[in-house]
Backbone as CSV, one residue per row, in Angstrom:
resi,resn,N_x,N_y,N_z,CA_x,CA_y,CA_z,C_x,C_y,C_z
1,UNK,0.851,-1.152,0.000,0.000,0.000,0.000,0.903,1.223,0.000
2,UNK,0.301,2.067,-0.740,1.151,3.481,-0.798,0.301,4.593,-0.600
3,UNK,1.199,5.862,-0.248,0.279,6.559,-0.012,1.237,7.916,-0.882
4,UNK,0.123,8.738,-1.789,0.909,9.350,-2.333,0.260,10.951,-1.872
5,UNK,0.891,11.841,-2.519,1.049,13.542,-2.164,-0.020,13.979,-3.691
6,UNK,-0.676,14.083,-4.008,-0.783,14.227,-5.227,-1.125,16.113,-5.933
7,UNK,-0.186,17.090,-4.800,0.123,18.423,-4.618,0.736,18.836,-6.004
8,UNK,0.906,18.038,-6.840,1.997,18.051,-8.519,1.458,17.525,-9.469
9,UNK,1.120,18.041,-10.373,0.223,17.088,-11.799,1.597,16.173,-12.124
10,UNK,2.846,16.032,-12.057,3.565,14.458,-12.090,3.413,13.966,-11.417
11,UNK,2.536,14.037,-10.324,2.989,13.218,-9.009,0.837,12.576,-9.293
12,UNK,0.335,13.378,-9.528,-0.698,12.474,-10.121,-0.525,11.921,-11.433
13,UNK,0.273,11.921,-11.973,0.362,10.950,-13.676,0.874,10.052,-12.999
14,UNK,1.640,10.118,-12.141,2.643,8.693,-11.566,1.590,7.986,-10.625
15,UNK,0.706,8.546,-10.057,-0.243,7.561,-9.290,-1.120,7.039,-10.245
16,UNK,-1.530,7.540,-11.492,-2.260,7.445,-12.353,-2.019,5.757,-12.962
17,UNK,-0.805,5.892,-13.469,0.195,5.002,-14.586,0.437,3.864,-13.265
18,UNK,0.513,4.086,-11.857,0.471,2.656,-10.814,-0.590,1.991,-11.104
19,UNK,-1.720,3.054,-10.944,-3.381,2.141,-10.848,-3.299,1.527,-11.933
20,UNK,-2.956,1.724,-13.358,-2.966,0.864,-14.786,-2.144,0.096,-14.704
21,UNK,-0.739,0.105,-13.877,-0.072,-0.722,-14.761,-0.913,-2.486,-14.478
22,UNK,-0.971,-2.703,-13.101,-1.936,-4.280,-13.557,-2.605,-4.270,-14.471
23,UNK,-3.363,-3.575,-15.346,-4.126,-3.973,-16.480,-3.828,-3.992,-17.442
24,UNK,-2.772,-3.465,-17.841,-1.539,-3.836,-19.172,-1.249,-5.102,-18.855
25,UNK,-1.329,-6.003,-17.638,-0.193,-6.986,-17.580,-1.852,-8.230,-18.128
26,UNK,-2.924,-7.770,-17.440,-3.783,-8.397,-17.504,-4.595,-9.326,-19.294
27,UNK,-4.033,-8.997,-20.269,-4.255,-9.528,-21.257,-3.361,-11.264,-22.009
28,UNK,-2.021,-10.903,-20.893,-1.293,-11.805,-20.951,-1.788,-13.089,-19.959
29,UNK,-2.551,-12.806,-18.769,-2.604,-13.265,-18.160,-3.978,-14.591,-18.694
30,UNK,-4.352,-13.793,-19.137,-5.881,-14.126,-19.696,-5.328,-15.017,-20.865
31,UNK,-4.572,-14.952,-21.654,-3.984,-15.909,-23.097,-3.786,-16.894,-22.160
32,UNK,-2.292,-16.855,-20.837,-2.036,-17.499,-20.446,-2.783,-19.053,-19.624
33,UNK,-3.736,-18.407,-19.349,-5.048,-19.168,-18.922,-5.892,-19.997,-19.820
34,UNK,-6.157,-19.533,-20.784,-6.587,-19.834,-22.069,-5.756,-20.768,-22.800
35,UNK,-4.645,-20.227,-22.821,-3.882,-21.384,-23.573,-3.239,-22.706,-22.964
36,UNK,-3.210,-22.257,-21.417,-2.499,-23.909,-20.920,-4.023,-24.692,-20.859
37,UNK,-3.057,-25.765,-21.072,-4.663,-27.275,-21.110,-3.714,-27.562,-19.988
38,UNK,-2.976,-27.781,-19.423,-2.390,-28.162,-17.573,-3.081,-27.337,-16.467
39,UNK,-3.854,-26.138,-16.624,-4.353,-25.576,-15.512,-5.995,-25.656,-15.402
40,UNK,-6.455,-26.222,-14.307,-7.781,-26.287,-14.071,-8.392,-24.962,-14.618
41,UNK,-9.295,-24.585,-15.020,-9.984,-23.578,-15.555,-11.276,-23.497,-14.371
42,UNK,-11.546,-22.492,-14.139,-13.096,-21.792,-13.244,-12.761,-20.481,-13.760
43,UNK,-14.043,-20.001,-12.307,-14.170,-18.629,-13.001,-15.079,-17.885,-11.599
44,UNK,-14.920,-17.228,-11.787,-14.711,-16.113,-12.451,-13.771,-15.157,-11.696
45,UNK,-12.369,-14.723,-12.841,-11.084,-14.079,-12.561,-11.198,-12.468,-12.404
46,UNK,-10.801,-12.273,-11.561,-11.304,-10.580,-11.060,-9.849,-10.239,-10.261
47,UNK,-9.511,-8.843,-10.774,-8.070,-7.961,-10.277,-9.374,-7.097,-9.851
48,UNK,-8.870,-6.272,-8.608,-10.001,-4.995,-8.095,-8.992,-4.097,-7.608
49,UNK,-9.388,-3.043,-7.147,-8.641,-1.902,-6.457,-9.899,-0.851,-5.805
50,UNK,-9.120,0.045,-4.635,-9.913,0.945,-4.336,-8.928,1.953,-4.026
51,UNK,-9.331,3.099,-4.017,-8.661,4.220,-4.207,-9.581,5.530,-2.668
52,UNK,-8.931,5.370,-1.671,-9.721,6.132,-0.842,-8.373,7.540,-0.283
53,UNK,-8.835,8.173,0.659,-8.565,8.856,1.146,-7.913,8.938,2.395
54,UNK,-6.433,8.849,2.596,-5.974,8.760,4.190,-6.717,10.145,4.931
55,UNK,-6.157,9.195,6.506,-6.108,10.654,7.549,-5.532,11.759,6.875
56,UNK,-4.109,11.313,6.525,-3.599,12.609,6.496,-3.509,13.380,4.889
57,UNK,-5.024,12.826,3.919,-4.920,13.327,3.398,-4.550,12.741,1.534
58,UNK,-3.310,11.594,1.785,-2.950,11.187,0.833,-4.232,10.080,0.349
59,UNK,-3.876,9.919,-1.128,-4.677,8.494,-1.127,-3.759,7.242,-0.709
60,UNK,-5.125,6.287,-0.972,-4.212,4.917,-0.477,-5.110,3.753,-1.383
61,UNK,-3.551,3.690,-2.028,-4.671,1.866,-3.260,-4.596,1.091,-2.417
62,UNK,-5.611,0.001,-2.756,-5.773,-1.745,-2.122,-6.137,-2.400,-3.327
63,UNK,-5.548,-3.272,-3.180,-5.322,-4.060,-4.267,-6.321,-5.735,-3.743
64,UNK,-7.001,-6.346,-4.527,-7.510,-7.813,-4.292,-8.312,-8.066,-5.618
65,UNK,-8.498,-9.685,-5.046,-9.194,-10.649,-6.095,-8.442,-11.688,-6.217
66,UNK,-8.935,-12.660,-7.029,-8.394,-14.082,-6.999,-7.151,-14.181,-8.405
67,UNK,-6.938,-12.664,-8.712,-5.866,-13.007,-9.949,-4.608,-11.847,-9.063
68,UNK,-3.253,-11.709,-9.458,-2.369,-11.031,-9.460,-1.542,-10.529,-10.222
69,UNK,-0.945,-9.625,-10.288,-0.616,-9.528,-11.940,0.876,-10.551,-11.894
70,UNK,0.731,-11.097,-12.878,2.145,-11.936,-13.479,1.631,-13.431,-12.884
71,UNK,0.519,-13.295,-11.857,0.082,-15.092,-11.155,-1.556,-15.602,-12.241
72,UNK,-1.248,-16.771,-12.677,-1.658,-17.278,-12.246,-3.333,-17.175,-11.503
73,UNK,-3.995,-17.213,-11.571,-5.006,-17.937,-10.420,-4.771,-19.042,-9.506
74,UNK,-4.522,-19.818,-8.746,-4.156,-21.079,-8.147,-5.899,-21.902,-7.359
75,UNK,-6.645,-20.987,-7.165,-7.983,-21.564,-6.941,-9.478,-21.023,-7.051
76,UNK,-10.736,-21.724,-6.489,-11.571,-20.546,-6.966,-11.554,-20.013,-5.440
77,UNK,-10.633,-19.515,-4.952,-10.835,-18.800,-3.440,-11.027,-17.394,-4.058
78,UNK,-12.128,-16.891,-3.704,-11.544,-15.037,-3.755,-11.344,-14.517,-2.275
79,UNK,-10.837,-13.655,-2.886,-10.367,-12.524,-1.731,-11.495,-11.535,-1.481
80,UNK,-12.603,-11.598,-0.203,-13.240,-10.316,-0.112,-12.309,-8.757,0.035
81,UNK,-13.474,-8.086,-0.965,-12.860,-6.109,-0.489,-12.955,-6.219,1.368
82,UNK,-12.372,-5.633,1.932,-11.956,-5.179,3.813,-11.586,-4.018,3.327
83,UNK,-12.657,-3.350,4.139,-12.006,-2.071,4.716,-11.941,-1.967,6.179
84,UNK,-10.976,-1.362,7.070,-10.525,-1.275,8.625,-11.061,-0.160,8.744
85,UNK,-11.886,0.127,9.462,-12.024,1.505,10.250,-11.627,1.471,11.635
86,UNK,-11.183,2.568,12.130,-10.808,2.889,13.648,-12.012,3.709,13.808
87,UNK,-12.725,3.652,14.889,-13.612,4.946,15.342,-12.734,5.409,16.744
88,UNK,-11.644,6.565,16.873,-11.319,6.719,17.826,-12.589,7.441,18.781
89,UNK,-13.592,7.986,18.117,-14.496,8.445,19.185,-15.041,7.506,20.111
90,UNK,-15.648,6.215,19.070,-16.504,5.212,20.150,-15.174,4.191,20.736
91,UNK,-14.300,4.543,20.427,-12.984,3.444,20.821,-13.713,2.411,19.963
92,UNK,-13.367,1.666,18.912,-14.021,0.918,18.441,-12.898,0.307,16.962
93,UNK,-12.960,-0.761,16.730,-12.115,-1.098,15.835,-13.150,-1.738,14.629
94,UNK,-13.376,-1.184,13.169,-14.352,-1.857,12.685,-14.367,-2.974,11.436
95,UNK,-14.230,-3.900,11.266,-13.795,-4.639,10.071,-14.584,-5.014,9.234
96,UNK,-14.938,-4.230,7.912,-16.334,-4.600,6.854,-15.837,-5.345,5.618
97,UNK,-16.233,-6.404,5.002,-15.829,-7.230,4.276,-17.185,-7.503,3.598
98,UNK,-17.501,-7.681,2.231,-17.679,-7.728,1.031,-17.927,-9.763,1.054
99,UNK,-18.943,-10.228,0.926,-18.724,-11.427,0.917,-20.456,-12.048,0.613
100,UNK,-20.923,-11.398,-1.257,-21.982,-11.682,-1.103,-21.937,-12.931,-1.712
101,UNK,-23.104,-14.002,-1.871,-23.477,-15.092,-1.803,-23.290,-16.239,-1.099
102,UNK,-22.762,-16.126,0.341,-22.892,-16.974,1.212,-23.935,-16.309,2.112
103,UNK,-24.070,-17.642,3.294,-24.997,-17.781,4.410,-24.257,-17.122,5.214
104,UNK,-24.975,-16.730,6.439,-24.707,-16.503,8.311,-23.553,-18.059,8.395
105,UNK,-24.524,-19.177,8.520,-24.000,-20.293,8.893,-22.744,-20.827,7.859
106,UNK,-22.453,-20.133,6.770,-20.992,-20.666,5.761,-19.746,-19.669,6.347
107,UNK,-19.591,-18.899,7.447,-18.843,-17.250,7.818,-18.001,-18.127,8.761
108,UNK,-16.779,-18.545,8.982,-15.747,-18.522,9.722,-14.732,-17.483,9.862
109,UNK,-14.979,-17.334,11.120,-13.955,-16.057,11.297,-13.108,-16.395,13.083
110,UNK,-11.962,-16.292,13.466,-10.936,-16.731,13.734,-9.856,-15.398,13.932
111,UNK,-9.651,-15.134,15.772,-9.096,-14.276,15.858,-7.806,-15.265,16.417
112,UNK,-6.487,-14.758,15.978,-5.311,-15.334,16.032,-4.350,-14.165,16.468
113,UNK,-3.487,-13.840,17.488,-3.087,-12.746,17.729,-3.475,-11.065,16.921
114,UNK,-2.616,-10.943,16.296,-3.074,-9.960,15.952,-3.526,-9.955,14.265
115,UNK,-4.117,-11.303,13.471,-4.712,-11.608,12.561,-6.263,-11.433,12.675
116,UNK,-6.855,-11.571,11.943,-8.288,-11.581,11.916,-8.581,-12.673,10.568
117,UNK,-8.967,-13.812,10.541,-8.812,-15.294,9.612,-10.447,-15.148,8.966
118,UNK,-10.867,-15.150,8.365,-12.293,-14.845,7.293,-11.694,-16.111,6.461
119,UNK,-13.176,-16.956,6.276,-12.916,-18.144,5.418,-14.666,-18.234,5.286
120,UNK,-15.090,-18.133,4.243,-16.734,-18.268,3.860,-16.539,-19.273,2.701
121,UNK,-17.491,-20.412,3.011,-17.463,-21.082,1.610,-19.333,-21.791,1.727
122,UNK,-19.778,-22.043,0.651,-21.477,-22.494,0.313,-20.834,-23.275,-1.179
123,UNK,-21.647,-23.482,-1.739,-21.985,-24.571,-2.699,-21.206,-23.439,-4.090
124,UNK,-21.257,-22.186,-4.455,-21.126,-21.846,-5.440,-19.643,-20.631,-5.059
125,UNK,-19.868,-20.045,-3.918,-18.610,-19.045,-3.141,-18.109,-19.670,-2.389
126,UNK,-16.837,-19.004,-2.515,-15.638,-19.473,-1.085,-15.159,-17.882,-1.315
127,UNK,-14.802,-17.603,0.123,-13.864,-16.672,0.288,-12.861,-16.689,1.242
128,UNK,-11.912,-16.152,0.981,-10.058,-16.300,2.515,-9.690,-14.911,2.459
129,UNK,-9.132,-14.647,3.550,-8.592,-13.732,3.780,-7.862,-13.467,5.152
130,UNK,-6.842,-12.866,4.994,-6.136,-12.880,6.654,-6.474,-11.335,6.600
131,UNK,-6.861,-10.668,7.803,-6.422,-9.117,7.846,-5.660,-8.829,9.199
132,UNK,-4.357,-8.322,8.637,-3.836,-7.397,9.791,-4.462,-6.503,11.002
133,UNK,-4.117,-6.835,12.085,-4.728,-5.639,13.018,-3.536,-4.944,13.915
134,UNK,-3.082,-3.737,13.444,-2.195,-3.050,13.829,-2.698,-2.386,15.579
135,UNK,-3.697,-2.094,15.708,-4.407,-1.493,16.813,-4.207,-2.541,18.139
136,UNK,-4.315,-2.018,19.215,-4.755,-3.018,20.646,-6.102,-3.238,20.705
137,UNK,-6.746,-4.339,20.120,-7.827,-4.705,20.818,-8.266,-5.689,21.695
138,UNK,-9.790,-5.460,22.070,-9.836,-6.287,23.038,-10.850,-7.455,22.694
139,UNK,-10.002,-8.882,22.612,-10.459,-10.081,21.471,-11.875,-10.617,22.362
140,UNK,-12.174,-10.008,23.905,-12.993,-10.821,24.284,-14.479,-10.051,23.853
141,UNK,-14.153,-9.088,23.504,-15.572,-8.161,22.798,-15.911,-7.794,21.674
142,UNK,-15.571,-8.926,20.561,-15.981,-9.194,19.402,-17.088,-9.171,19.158
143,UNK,-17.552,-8.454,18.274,-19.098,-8.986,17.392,-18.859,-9.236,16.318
144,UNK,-19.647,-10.487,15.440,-19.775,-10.140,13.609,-21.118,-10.260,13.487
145,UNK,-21.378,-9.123,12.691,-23.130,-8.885,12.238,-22.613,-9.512,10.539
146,UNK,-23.843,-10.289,9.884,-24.206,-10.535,8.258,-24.799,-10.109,8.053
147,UNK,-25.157,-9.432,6.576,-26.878,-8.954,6.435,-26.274,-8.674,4.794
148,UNK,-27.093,-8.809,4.003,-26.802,-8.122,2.939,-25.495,-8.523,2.021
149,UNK,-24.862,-9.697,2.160,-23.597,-9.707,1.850,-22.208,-8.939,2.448
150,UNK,-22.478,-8.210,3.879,-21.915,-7.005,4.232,-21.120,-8.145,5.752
151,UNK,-20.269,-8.289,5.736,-20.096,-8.794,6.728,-19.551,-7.464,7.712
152,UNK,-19.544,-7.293,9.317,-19.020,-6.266,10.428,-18.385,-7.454,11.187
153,UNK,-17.575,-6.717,11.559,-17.013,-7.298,13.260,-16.303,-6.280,13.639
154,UNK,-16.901,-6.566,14.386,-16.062,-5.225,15.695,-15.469,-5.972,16.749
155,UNK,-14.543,-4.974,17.059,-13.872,-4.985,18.370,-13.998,-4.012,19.496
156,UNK,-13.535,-3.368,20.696,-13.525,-2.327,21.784,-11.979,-2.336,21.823
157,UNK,-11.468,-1.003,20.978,-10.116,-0.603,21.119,-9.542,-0.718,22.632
158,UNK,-8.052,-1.413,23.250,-7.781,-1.214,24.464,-6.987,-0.258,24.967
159,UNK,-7.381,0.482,25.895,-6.536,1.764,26.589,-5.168,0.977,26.542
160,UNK,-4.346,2.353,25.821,-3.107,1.940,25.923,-2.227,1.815,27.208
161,UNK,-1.807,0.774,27.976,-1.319,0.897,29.075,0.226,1.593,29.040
162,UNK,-0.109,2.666,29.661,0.990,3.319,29.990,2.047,2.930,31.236
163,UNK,3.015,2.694,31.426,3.699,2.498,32.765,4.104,3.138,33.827
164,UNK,3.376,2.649,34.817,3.399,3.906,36.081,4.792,3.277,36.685
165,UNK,4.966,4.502,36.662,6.479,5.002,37.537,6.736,4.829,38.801
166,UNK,7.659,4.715,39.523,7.655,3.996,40.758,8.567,5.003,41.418
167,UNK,8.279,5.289,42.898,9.411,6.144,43.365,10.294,5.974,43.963
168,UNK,11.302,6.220,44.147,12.688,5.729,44.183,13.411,6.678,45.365
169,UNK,13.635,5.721,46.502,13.970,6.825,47.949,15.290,6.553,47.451
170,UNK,16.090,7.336,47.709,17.444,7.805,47.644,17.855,7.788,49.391
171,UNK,18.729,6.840,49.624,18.899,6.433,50.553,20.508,7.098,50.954
């Protein structure tokens, strides 16, 4: 992930010409698929991106889907879109994931230190995904809501423990 300044019309052609270059690579990829009879064939092959707005301003790409540029596909796993929100107001850590055509009952999700493990699979979708959690939270106050293809889980951000100081008689 990058985050760019885009204060310079070169400095937006150069963020410009990042977001394309996977899709120049993407025509090769597609022959490549097409033409081996050694690779299982499914479907359906999807490169995605999103393009949002940091705190401080810059943008920031994310990149997913079940293709990469120069790979291959290797299964029909896709990768749901995640986006992380922090709510520092409600202390709150928020994790929304993209995961339509499964059930409530197909949603495995799996907190592992500081991973968050998403694995959805039904008869026609599967989805994987690991997401990073840079923040302190607190794993015993999890929720995940479904509705809509929209998966949530939250967490309750933890007060950062600061270290109290101890006083020291000088003897």
């Amino acid at each position: 992930m990058h985050n760019y300044d885009i204060t310079e019309p070169d400095e937006l052609d150069e963020l410009f010409q990042r977001m394309m270059r996977p899709f120049k690579g993407l025509d090769k990829i597609w022959d490549d698929i097409k033409d081996s009879n050694d690779v299982q064939t499914f479907g359906p092959y999807y490169y995605e991106y999103s393009l949002t707005m940091g705190p401080d301003g810059k943008p920031i790409v994310k990149e997913y889907g079940n293709v990469r540029l120069g790979l291959l596909p290797t299964s029909e796993t896709r990768e749901p879109f995640v986006d992380v929100i922090v709510d520092d107001k409600e202390k709150v850590l928020k994790v929304v994931a993209e995961m339509p055509g499964v059930e409530k009952k197909d949603i495995k999700i799996e907190v592992a230190r500081h991973t968050i493990n998403l694995d959805a699979e039904n008869d026609n979708k599967k989805y994987q995904t690991k997401i990073p959690i840079k923040q302190k939270v607190d794993e015993d106050s999890v929720k995940a809501t479904y509705s809509n293809g929209i998966l949530e889980v939250k967490f309750k951000l933890k007060e950062e423990n600061r270290p109290q100081g101890k006083r020291v008689t000088v003897e």
